[in-house]
Z-matrix of the N, CA and C atoms (Angstrom, degrees):
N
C 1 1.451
C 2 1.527 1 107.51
N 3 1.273 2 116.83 1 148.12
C 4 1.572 3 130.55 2 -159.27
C 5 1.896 4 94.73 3 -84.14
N 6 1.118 5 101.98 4 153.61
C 7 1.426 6 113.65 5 166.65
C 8 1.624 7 111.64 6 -57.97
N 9 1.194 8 112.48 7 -40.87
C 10 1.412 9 116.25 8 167.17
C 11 1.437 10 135.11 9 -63.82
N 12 1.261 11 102.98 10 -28.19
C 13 1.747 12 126.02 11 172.38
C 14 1.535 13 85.56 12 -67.30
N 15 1.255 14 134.26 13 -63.25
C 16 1.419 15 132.12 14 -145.12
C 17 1.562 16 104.75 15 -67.41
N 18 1.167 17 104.63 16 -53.85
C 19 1.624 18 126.37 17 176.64
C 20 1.534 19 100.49 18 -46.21
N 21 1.196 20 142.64 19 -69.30
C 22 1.307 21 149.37 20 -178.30
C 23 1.494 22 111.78 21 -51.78
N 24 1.415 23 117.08 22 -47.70
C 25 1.442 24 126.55 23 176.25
C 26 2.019 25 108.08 24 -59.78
N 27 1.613 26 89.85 25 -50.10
C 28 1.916 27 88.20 26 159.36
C 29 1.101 28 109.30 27 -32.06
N 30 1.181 29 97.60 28 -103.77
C 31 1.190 30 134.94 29 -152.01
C 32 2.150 31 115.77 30 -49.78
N 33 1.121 32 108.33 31 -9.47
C 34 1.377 33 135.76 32 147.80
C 35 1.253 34 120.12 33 -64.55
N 36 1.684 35 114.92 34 -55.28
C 37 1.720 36 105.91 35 -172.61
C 38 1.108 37 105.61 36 -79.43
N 39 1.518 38 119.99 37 -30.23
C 40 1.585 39 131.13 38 -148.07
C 41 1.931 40 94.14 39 -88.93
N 42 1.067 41 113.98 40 -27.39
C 43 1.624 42 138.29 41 -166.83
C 44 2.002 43 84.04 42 -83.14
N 45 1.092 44 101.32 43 -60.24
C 46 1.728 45 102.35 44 -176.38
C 47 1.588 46 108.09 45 -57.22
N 48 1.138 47 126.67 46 -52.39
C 49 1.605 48 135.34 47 -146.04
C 50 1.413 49 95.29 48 -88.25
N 51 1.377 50 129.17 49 -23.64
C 52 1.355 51 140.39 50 -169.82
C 53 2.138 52 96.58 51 -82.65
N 54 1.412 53 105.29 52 -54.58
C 55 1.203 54 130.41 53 175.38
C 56 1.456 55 103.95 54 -18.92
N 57 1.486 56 86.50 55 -92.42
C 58 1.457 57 115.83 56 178.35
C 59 1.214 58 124.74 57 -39.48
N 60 1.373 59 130.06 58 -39.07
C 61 1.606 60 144.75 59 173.93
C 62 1.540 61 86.45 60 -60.10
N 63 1.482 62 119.49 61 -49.82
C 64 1.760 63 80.06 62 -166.90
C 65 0.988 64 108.81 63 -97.91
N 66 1.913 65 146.76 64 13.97
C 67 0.575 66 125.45 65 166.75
C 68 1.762 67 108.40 66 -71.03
N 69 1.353 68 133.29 67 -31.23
C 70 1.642 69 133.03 68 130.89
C 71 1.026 70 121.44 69 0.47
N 72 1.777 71 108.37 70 -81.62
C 73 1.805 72 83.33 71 167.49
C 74 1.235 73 135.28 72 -97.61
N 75 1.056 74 116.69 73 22.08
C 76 1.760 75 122.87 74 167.54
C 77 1.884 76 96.93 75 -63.63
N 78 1.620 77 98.49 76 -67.87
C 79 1.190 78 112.81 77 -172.57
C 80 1.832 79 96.97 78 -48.10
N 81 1.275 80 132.35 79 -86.93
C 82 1.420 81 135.72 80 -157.21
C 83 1.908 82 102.14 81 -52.86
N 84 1.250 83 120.04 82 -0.41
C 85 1.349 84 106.60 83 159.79
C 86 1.338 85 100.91 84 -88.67
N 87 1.179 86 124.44 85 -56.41
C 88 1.731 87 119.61 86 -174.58
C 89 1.314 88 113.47 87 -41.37
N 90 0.955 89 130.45 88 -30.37
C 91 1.930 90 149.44 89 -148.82
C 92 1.442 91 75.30 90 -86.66
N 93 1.602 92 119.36 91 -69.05
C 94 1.251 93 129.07 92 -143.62
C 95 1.596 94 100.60 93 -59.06
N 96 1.063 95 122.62 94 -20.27
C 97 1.690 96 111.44 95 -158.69
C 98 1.553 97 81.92 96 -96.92
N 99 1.633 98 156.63 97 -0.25
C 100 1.234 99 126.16 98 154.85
C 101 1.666 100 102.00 99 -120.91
N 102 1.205 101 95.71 100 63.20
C 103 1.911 102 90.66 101 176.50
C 104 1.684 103 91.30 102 -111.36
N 105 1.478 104 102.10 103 170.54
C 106 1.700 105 110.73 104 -168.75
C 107 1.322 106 101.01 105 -54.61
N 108 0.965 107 113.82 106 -155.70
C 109 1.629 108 135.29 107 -179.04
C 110 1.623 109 116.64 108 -169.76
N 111 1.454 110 132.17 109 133.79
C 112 1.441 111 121.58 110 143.58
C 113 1.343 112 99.45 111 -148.40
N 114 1.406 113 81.51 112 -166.71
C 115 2.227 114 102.59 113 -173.45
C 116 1.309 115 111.09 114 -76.01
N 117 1.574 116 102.24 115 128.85
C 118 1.291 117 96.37 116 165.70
C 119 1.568 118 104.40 117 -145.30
N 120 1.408 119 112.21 118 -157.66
C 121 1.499 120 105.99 119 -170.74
C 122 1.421 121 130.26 120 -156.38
N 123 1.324 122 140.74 121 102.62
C 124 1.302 123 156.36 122 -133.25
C 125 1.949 124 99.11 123 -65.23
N 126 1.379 125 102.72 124 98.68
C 127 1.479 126 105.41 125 -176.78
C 128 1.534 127 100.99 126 -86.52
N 129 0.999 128 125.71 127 3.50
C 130 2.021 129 106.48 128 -153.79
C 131 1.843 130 93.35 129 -150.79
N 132 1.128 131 126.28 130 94.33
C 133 1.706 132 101.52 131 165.39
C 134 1.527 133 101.99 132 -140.44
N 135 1.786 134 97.32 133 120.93
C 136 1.626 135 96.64 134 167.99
C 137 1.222 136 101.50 135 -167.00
N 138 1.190 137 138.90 136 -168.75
C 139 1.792 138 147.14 137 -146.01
C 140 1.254 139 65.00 138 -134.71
N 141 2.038 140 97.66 139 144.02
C 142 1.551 141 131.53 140 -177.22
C 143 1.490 142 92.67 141 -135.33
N 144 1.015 143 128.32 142 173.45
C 145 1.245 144 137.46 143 -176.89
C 146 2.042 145 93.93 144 -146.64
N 147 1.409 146 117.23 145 131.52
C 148 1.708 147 142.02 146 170.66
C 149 1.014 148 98.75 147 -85.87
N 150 1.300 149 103.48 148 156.48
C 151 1.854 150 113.32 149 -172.03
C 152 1.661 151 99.40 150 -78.05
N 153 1.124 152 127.93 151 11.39
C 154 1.516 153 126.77 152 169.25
C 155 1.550 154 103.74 153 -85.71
N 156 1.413 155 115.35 154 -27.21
C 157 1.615 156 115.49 155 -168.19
C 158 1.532 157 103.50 156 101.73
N 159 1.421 158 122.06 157 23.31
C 160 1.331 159 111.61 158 -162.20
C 161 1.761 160 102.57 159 -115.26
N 162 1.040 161 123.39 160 103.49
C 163 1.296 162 116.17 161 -171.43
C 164 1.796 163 124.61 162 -71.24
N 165 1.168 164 132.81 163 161.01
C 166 1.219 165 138.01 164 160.00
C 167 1.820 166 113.96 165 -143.63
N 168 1.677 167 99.14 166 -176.43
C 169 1.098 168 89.57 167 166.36
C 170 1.284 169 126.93 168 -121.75
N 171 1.198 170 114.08 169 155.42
C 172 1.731 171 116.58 170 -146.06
C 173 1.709 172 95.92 171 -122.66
N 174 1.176 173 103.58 172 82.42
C 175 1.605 174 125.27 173 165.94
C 176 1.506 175 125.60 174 -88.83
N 177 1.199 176 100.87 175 130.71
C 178 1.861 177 101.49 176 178.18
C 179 1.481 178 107.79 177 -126.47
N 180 1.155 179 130.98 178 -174.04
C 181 1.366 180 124.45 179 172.17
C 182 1.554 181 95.31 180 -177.55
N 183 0.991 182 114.76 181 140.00
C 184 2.092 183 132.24 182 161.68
C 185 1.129 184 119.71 183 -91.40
N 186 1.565 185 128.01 184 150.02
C 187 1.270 186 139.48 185 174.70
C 188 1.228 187 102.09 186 -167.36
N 189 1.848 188 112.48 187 159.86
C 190 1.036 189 116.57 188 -175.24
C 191 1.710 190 119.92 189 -122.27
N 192 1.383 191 115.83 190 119.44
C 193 1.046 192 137.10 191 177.12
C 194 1.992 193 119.14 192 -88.57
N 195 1.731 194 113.02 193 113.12
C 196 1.314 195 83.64 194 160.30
C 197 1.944 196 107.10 195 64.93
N 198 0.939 197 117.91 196 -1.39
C 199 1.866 198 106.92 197 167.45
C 200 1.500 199 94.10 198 104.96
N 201 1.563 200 126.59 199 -16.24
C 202 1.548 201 128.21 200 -166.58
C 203 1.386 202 110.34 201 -106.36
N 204 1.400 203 115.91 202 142.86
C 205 1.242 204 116.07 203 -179.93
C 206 1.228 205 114.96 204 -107.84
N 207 1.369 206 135.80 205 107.85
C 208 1.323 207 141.15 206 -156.67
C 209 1.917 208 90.62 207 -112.19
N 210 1.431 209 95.12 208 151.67
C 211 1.293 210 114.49 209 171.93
C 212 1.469 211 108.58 210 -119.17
N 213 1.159 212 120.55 211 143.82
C 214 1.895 213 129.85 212 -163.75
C 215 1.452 214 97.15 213 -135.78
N 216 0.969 215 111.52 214 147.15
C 217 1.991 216 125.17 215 154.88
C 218 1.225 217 119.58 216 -132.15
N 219 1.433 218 124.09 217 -1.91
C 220 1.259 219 112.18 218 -173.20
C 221 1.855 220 101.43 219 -77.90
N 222 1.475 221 112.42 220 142.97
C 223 1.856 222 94.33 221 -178.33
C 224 1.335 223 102.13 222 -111.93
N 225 1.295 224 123.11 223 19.05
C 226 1.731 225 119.78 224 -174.29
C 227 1.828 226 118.72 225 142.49
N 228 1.354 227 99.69 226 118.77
C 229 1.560 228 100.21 227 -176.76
C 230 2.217 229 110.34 228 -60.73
N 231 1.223 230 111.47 229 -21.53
C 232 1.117 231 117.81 230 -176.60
C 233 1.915 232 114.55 231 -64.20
N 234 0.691 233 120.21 232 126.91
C 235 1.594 234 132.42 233 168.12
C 236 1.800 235 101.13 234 -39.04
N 237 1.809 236 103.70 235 137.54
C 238 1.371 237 100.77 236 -166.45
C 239 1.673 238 92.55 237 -116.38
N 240 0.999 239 109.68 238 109.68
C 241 1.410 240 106.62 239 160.76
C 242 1.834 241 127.05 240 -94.42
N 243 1.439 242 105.10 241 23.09
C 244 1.322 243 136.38 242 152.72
C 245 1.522 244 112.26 243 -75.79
N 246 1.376 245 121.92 244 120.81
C 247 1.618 246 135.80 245 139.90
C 248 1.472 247 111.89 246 -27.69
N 249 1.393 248 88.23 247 139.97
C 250 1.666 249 99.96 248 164.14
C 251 1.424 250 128.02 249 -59.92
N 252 1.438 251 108.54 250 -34.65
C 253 1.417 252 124.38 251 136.88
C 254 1.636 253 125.83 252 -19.47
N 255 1.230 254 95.46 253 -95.79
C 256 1.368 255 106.01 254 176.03
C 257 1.658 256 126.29 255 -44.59
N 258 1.393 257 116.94 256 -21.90
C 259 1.133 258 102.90 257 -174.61
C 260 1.862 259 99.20 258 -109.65
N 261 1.150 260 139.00 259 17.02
C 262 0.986 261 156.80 260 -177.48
C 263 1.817 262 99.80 261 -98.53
N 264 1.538 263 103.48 262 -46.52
C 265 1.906 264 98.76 263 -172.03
C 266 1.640 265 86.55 264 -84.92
N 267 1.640 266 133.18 265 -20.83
C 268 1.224 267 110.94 266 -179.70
C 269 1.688 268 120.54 267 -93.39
N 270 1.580 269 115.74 268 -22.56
C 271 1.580 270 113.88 269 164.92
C 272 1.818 271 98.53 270 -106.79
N 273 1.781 272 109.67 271 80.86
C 274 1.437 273 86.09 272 159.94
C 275 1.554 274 112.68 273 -104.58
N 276 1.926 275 114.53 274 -164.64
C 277 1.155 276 106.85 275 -161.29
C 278 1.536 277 121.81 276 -85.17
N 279 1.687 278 126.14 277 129.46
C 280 1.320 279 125.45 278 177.49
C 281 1.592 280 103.56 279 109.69
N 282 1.612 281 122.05 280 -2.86
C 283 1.034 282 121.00 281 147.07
C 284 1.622 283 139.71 282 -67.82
N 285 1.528 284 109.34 283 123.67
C 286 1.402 285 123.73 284 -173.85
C 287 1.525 286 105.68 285 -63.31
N 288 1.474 287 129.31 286 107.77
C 289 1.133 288 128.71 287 147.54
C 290 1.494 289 132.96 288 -119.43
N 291 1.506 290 120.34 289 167.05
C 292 1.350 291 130.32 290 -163.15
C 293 1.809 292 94.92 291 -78.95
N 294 1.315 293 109.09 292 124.51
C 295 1.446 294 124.37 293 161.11
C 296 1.396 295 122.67 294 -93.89
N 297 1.484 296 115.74 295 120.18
C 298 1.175 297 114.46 296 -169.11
C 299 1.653 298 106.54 297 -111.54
N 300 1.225 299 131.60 298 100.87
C 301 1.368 300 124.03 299 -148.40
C 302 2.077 301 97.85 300 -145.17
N 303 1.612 302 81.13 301 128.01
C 304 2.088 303 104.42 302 -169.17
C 305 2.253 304 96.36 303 -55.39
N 306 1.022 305 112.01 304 115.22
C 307 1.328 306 136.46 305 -177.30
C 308 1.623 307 109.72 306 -43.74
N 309 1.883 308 105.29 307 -26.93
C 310 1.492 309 114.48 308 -173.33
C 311 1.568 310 112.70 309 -116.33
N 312 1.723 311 100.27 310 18.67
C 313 1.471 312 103.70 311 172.45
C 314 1.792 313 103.55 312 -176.00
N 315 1.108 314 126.56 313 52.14
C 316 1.234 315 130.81 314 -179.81
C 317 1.191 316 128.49 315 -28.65
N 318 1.673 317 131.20 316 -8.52
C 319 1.420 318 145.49 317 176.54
C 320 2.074 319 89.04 318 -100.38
N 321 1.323 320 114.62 319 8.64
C 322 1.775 321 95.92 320 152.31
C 323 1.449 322 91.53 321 -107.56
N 324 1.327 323 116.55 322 97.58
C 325 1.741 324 100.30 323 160.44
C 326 1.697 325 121.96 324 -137.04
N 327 1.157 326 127.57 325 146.50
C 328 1.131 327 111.86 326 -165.25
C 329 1.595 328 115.72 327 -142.10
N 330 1.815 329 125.38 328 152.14
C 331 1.456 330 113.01 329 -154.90
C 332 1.498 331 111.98 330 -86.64
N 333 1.662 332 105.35 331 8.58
C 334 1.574 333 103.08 332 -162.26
C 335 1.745 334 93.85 333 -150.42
N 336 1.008 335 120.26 334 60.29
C 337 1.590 336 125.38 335 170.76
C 338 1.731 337 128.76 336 -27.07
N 339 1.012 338 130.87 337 132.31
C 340 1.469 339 127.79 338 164.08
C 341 1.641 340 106.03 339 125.95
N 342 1.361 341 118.77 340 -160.57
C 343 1.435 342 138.24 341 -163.15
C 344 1.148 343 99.92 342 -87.13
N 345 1.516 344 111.20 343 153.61
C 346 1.283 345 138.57 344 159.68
C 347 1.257 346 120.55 345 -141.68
N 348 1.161 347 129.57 346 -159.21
C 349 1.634 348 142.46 347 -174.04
C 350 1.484 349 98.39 348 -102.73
N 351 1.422 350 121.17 349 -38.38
C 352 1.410 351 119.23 350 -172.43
C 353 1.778 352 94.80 351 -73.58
N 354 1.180 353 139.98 352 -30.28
C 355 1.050 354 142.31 353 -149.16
C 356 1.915 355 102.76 354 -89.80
N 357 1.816 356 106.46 355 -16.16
C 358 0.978 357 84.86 356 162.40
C 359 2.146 358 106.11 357 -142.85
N 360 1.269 359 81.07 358 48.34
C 361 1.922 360 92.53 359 162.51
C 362 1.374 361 106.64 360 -74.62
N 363 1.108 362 123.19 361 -63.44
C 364 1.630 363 131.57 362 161.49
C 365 1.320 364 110.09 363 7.50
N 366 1.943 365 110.33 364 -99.84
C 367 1.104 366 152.47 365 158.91
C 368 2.178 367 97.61 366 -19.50
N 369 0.930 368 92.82 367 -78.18
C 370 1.737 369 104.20 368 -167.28
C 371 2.123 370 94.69 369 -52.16
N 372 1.169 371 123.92 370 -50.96
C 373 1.476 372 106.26 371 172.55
C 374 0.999 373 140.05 372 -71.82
N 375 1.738 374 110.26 373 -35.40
C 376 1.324 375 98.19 374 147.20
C 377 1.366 376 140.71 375 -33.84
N 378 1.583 377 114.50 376 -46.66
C 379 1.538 378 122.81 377 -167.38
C 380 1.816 379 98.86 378 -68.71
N 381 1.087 380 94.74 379 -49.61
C 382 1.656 381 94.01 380 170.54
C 383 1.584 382 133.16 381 -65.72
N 384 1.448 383 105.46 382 -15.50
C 385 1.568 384 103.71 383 154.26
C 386 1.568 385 114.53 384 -76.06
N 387 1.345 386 112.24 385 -24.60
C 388 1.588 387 105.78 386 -164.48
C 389 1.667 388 92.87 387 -100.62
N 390 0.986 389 128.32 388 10.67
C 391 1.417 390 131.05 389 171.34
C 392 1.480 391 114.02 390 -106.08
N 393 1.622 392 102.59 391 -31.88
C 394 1.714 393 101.58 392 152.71
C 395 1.283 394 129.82 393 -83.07
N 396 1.679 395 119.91 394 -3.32
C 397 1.441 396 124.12 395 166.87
C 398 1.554 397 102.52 396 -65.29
N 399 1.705 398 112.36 397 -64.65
C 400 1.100 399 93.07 398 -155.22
C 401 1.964 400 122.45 399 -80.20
N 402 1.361 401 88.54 400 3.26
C 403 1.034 402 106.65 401 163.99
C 404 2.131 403 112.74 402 -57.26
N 405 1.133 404 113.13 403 -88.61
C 406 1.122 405 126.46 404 164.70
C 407 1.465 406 104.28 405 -35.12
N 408 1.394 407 137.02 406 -66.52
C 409 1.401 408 115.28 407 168.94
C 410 1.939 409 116.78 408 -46.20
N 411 1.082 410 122.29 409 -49.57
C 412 1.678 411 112.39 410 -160.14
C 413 1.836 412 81.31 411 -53.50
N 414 1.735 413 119.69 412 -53.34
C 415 1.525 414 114.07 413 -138.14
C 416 1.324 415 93.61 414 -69.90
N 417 1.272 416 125.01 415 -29.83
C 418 1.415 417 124.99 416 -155.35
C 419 1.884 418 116.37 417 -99.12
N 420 1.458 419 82.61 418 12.00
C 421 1.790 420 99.41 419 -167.91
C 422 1.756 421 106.02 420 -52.31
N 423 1.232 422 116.11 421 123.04
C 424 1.123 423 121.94 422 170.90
C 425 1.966 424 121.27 423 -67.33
N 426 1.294 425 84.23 424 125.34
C 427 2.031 426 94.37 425 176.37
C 428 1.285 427 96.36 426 -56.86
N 429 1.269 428 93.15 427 151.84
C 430 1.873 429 106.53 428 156.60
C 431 1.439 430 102.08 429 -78.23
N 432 1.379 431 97.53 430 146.91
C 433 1.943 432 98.25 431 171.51
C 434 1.085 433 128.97 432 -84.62
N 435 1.315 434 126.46 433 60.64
C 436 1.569 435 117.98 434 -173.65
C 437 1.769 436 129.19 435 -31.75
N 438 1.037 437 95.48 436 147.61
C 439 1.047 438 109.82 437 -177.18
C 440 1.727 439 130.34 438 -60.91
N 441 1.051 440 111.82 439 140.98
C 442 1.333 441 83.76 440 -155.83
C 443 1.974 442 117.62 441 -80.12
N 444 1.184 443 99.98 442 144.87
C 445 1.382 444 99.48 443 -176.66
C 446 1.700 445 109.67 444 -88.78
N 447 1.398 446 99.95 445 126.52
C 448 1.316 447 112.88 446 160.33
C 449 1.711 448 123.76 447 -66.87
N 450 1.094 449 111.55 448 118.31
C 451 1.736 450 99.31 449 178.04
C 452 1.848 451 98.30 450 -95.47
N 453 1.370 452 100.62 451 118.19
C 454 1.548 453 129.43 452 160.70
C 455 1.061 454 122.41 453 -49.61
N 456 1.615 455 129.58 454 66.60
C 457 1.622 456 90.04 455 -171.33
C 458 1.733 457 122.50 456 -83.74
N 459 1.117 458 126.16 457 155.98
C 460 1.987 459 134.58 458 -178.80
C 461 1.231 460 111.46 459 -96.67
């Protein structure tokens, strides 16, 4: 099989598997905007710094599910165009907030439910890997090998 067969066959599964994940989270944001809800309460809020030097903010919060007390950090699948700042004076610690947490796994739960842009980057690159497969397959389409012609001469 040609280097090009292989490349196309990539770039097909890898174009698919990428796909599908966001169609995952397209779908698990939608889910998210009618999943239960209760009280819970912001145990953890302060600026962290990544081994890049790049800081965020590093929020946790508890609630109780079912007799269990689960701890969450995720604060929303939606894109934050809020400061680390800002969302630090708005989740600080011992504040009561609404937990929005998936009914068939309560450690996915989150303080701000629904869609974002990140929710469908996923979805949108995939389509563009599999739009550069078949791209690269039409350009790269292999000839048939004809046969070889004898020249006759008269």
């Amino acid at each position: 099989m040609s280097q090009k067969k292989h490349l196309v066959i990539f770039l097909f599964i890898f174009g698919g598997i990428v796909t599908l994940a966001g169609l995952k989270l397209i779908n698990d944001a939608r889910e998210s905007l009618h999943w239960p809800n209760t009280e819970g309460v912001i145990t953890q809020s302060f600026m962290n710094w990544d081994k890049d030097r790049q800081h965020y903010a590093d929020i946790k919060y508890s609630f109780v599910v079912a007799g269990e007390t689960i701890t969450g950090f995720q604060i929303s699948t939606r894109e934050f165009n809020t400061s680390s700042e800002e969302l630090l004076k708005e989740y600080p610690v011992g504040k009561k907030v609404t937990v929005y947490y998936d009914p068939d796994d309560p450690y996915n739960c989150y303080l701000e439910p629904g869609y974002s842009w990140q929710s469908y980057q996923a979805f949108v690159l995939g389509v563009i890997i599999l739009l550069v497969a078949i791209g690269v397959a039409v350009f790269y389409k292999e000839k048939p090998k004809d046969k070889e012609h004898k020249v006759i001469k008269v």
